[in-house]
N, C-alpha and C positions, 0 to 999 in steps of 0.2 A: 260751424258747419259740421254734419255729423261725417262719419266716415265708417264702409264697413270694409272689411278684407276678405279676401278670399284666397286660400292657397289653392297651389297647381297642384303635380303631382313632383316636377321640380323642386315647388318651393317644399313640397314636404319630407325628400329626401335629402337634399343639400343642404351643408350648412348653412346660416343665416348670413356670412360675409360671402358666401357665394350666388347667389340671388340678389339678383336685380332687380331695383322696388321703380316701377313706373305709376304714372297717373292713368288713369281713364281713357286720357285720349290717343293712351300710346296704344300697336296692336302686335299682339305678336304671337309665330306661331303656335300649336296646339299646346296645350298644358305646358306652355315655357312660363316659367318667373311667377312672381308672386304682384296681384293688381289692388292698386289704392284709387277710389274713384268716389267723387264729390255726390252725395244725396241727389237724385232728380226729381225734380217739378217745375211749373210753370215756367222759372228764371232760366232754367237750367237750358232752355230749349227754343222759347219763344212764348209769342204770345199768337199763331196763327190757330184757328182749328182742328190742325193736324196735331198739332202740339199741346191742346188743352186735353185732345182726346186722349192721348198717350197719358199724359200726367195723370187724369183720372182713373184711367185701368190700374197704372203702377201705384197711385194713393191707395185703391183696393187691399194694395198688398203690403203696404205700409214704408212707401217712398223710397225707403232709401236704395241705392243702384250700386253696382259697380262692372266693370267690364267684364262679359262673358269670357268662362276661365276659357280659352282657345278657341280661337278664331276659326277652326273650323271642328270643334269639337263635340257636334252635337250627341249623343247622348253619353260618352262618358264624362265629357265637362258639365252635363248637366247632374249626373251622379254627383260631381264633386260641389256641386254648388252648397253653399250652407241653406239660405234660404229656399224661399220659393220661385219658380224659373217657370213661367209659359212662351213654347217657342210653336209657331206659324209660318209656314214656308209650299209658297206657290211654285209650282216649276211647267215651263212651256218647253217642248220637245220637237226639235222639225229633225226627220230620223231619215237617211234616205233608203233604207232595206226598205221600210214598211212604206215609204211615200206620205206618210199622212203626219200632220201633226198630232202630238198627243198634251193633255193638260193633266199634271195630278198636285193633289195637297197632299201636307202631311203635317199633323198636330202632337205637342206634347206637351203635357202639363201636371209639375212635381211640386207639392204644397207642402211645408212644414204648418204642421199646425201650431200654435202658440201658446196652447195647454200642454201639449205632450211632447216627451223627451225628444232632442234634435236628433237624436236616431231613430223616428218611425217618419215615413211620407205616403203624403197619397199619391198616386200615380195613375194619369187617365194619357193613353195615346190614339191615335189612328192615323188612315193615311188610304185615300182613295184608291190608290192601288200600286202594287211593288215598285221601285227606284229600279231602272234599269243602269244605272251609273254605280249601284252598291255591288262591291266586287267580299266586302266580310259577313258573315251573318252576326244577326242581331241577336241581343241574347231577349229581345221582346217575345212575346207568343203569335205576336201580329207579323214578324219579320219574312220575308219571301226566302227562300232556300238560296243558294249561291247557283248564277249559273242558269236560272228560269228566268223567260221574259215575262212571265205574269205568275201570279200567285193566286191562286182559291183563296187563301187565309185574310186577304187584306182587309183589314173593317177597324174594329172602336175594342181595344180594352180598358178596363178599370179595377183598380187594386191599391195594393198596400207593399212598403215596403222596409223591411226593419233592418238595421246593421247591429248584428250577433254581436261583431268586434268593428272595433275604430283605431286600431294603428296603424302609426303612419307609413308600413311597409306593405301590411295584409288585411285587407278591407271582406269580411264575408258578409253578403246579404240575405236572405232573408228573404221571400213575396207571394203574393198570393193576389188573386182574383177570379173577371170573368172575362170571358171573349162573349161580347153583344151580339150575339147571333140568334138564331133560331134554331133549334135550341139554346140555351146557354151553354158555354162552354167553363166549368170554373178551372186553373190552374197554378199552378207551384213553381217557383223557382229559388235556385239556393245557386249564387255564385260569388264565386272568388275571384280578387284581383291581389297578387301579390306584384312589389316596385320593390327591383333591386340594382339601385347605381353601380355603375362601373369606371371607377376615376372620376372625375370632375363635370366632365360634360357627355356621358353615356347613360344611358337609362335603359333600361330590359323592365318589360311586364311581361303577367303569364296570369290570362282569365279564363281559367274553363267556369261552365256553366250548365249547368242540368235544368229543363223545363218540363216537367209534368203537363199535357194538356187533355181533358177529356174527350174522348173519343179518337184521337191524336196518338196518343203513346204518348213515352219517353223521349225528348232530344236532349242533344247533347251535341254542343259546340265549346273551340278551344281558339283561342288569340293570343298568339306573340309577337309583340313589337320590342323590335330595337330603334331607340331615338338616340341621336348624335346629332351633336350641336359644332360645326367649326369655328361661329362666330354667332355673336349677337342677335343678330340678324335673319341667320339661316338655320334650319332646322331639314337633318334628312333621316327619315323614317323608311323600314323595313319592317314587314308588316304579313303572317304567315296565320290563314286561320283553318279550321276543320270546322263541320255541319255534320253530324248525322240523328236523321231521324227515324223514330220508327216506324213508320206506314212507307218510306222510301227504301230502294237499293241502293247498296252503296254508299260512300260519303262526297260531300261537296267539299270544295275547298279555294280558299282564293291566296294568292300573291300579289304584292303590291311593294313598289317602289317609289317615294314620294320626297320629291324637297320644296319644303317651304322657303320661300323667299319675302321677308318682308319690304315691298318697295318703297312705301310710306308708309306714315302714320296712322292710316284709314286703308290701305289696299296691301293686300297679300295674293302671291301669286304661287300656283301649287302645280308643277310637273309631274305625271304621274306616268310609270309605266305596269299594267298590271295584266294577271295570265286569270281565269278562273277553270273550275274542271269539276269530273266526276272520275269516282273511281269504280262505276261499274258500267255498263258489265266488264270493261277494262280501263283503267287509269288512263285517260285522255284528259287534253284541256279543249273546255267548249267553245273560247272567246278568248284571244289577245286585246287587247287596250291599249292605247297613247292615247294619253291627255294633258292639256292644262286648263287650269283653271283661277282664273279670277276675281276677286274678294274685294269689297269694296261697302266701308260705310260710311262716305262721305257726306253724305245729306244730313243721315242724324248718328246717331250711334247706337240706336235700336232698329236701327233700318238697314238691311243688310241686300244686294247691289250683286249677282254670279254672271258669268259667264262664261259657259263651258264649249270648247271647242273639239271634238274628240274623232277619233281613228279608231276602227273596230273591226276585229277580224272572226266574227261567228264560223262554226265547221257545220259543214251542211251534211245530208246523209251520204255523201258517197267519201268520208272523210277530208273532203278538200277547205280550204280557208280561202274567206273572198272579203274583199277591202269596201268594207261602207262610211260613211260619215254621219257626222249629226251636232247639233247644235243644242245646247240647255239654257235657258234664262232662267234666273231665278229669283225670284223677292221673298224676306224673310223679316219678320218683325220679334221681335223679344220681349217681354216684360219679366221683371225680376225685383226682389225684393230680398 
């Protein structure tokens, strides 16, 4: 049976007897540990419809699987991936500010090709319109500001993307494409992620990133996380980002307070408490946060299962803060290779 691996960003700072080697079907939070996980096709899954279709998208990409590097780590475990990663993720919204339900996708898909060096990918995203649950900005070009309930920018990029360098502390990349619009929009991005442990089970990164977009200007966003682990199990994250761009005043910025809990084997539960803000025309915050959220891929293990229940505190114009609710489901499919 073939087998491929995949390191975290744990497994690629700690030493090798400190890393915990699990199978596939174990889950654990973001970028913890280093995963071993059995090739998939037909056996691996069943033999229904749902499962012939799956094996054939993933044969596309040349079968073999392993478990997405963190459970909820969508696009920087997808950077880390080695191969190629397509993730699809539907979300349903009953919000009660707005009274109405909302529905958006959001697609992304990172190809190594198999003629060229495992430092170059292709990169196509989009996403019918901004996440109102993203409190950090993205370093995509497609990404909504911190702090906005909707975004002009949401639509379809496609590019390329190269790592300058590949050590295991300081990762700089390298990108280029377009934003699908009318007109086209081409753009550049060059960012850095540097990983610097601290004792045994503390982790610190630090990723600025610069995006070029035409007609856009300059942006420039900054992420610090501090990850600490007290057990096996639990993973708590501190999480501090900046946004500024150039057609906007001021910078955005978000706070985030997060501990993963893993309950099983298949379901991870994430408590969050987060602030987001602007600093013009005076530093306020726009939105306090309370959340959890629920994780869950028991059915299959490319099938992924959310439910978010959240507390939200928007400031309206006469500076006051008022208590709403709102509810996310979410379904997410994976193919990887």
């Amino acid at each position: 049976m073939a087998v491929c691996l995949a390191g975290s960003s744990f497994a690629e700072v700690m030493p090798p007897e400190e890393v915990s080697v699990t199978t596939s079907a174990d889950v654990l939070p973001p970028e913890e540990g280093r995963y071993i996980g059995p090739c998939m096709g037909d056996e691996a899954f069943g033999r229904t419809w749902l499962d012939r279709t799956h094996s054939y998208v993933t044969g596309m990409l040349c079968q073999p699987s392993v478990w997405f590097d963190g459970f909820f780590g969508k696009t920087r475990a997808g950077e880390e991936w080695p191969g190629s990663l397509i993730r699809w993720q539907g979300a349903y919204r009953l919000d009660e500010q707005t009274e109405e339900t909302g529905y958006r996708s959001e697609f992304s898909a990172s190809f190594r090709l198999p003629r060229m060096t495992s430092k170059f990918r292709l990169v196509v995203a989009s996403e019918s319109d901004s996440d109102p649950t993203d409190v950090h900005p993205d370093d995509s070009p497609i990404a909504a500001p911190i702090g906005k309930g909707e975004s002009p920018n949401s639509g379809v990029t496609a590019g390329w993307k190269y790592y300058l360098t590949d050590a295991k502390r300081a990762r700089i990349s390298l990108g280029g494409g377009v934003k699908l619009e009318n007109p086209l929009k081409p753009y550049l991005r060059l960012r850095l992620r540097y990983t610097q442990p601290l004792g045994s089970s503390t982790l610190f990164r630090f990723t600025p990133t610069v995006t070029w977009v035409s007609e856009e200007g300059l942006n420039r966003s900054l992420r610090l996380d501090l990850d600490h682990r007290p057990s096996e199990k639990i993973l708590l994250r501190a999480s501090q980002s900046f946004s500024r761009k150039e057609l906007d005043p001021g910078t955005s910025w978000g706070t985030t307070l997060t501990l993963y809990d893993r309950l099983t084997t298949s379901t991870v539960l994430a408590l969050e408490t987060a602030a987001t803000g602007l600093s013009y025309p005076e530093n306020h915050v726009e939105r306090y946060r309370l959340t959890s959220r629920l994780r869950s891929n028991y059915f299959r293990k490319w099938l992924f299962l959310e439910f978010e229940p959240e507390y939200y505190w928007p400031v309206d114009d006469l500076g006051e803060y008022h208590l709403f609710r709102a509810i996310t489901f979410r379904l997410e499919m994976q193919f990887y290779s």
